[in-house]
C-alpha positions in Angstrom: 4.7 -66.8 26.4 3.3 -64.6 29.0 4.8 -61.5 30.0 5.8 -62.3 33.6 8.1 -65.2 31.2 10.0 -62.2 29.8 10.4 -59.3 32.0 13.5 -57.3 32.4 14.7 -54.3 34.8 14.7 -51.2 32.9 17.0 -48.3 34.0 14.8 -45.7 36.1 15.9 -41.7 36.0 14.3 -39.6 38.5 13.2 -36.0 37.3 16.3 -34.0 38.5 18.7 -36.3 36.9 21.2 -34.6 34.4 20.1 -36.3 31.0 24.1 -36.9 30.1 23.6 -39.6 33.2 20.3 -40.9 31.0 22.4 -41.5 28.0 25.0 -43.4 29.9 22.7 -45.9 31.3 20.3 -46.5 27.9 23.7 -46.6 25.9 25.4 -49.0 28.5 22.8 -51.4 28.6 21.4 -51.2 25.3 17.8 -50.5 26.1 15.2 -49.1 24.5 14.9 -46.5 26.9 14.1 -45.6 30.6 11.7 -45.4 32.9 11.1 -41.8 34.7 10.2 -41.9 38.3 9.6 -39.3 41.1 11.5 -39.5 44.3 8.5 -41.9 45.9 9.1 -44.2 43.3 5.5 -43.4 41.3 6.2 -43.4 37.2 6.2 -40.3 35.6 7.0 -40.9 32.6 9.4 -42.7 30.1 12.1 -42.0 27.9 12.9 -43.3 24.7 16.4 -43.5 22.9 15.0 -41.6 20.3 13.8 -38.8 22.8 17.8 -38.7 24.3 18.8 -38.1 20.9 16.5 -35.2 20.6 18.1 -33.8 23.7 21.4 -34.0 22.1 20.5 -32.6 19.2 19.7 -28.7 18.7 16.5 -27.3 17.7 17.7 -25.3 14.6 19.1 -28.6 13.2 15.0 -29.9 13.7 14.1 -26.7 11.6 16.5 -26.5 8.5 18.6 -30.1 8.3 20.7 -29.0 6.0 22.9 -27.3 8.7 23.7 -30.9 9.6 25.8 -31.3 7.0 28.0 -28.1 7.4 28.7 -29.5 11.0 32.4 -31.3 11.3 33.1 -33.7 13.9 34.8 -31.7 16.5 31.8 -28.9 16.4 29.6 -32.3 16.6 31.3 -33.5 19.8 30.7 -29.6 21.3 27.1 -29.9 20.6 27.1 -33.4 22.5 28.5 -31.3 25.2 26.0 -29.3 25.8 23.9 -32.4 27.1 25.6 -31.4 30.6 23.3 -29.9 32.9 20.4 -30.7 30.7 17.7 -32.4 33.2 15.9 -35.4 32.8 12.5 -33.2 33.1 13.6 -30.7 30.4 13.5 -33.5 28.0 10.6 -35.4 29.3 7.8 -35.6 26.4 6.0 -39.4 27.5 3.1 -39.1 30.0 2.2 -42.8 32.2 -0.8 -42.8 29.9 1.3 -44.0 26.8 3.2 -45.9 28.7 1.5 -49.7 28.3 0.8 -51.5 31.6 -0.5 -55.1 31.2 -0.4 -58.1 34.1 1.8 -61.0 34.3 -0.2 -63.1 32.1 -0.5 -60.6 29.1 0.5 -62.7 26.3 3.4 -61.2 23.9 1.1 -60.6 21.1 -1.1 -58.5 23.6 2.1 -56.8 24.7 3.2 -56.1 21.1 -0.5 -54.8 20.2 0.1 -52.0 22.9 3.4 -50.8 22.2 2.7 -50.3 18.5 -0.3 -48.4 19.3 0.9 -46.7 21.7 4.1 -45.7 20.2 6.4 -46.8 23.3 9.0 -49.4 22.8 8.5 -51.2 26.4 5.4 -52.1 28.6 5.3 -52.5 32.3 4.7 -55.4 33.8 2.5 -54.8 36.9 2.4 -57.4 40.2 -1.3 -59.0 41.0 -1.9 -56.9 43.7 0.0 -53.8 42.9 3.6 -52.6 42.1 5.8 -53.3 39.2 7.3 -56.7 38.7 9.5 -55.8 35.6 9.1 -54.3 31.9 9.1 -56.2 28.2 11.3 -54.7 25.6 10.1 -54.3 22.1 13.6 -56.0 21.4 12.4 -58.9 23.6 9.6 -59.1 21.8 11.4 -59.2 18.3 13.9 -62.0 19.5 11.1 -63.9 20.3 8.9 -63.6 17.2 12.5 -64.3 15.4 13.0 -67.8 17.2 9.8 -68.9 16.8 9.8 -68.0 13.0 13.6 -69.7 12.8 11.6 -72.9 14.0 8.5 -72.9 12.4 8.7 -75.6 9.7 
C-alpha cells in the first residue's frame, strides 16, 4: 500500500482562526487534527487533538491536577468557554519540520516510521512535482495494519 492509495483531506485553519472553530472541525470529522496554513496556502504548522485540548484546558490545572477534581460540571462548561476568541496562533506549538512529508509512493510502513518518530499523528502526502496531494492519518494507518492482521492466517 502506498501512500497516494490512502490519502485523505485534512481540515486546514489559517493562523487568525478562533481555535473554538478548530475544535468544531477536528471533533466533527473525527480527525486527528489539522493542518495550519497561512493565507497563501504555505503550511505553517499542525495541530493535534491533543494540542486543542490543551487550549481548552487552563494552565494552573497543568501545574497542580488536583484542582481538577474540585471542578463540577457547570464551572467545567465555563472553562470550555473561554476557548472563544482564543486564536489558532496562540495555541500553535508544531513547526513544518515535525510535520512528516513523504511522496506518493511512501509505503505505510515508511509512513508509520515517521509519525512515531516524529511525534505527529498525520503525514503529508506531497504531488511529484510540487504541492500537496492529501495527508495519511495515523488512524488510517491503524485500520490498515488491523485488516491485514484480521487476514493473516
Amino acid at each position: 500500500m502506498h501512500a497516494a492509495d490512502v490519502i485523505e483531506t485534512l481540515p486546514t485553519a489559517l493562523p487568525d482562526d478562533d481555535i473554538l472553530s478548530a475544535v468544531q472541525m477536528v471533533s466533527r470529522h473525527g480527525l486527528p487534527g489539522l493542518v495550519v496554513a497561512d493565507e497563501r496556502g504555505e503550511l505553517i504548522g499542525c495541530m493535534s487533538s491533543v494540542d486543542l485540548l490543551r487550549a481548552a484546558l487552563p494552565h494552573y490545572f497543568l501545574d497542580d491536577p488536583g484542582l481538577t477534581r474540585v471542578i463540577d460540571e457547570g464551572h467545567a462548561d465555563r472553562i470550555a468557554a473561554a476557548m472563544v476568541g482564543t486564536r489558532v496562533r496562540d495555541v500553535l506549538t508544531w513547526g513544518p519540520p515535525r510535520i512528516p512529508r513523504v511522496g506518493p509512493r511512501a509505503t505505510a510502513v515508511e509512513i508509520a516510521e515517521l509519525m512515531v518518530r516524529r511525534q505527529c499523528p498525520f503525514a503529508l502526502v506531497e504531488r511529484e512535482g510540487g504541492g500537496i496531494l492529501g495527508i495519511v492519518t495515523a488512524n488510517r494507518l491503524l485500520g490498515l495494519l488491523a485488516a491485514a492482521a484480521e487476514g493473516a492466517p
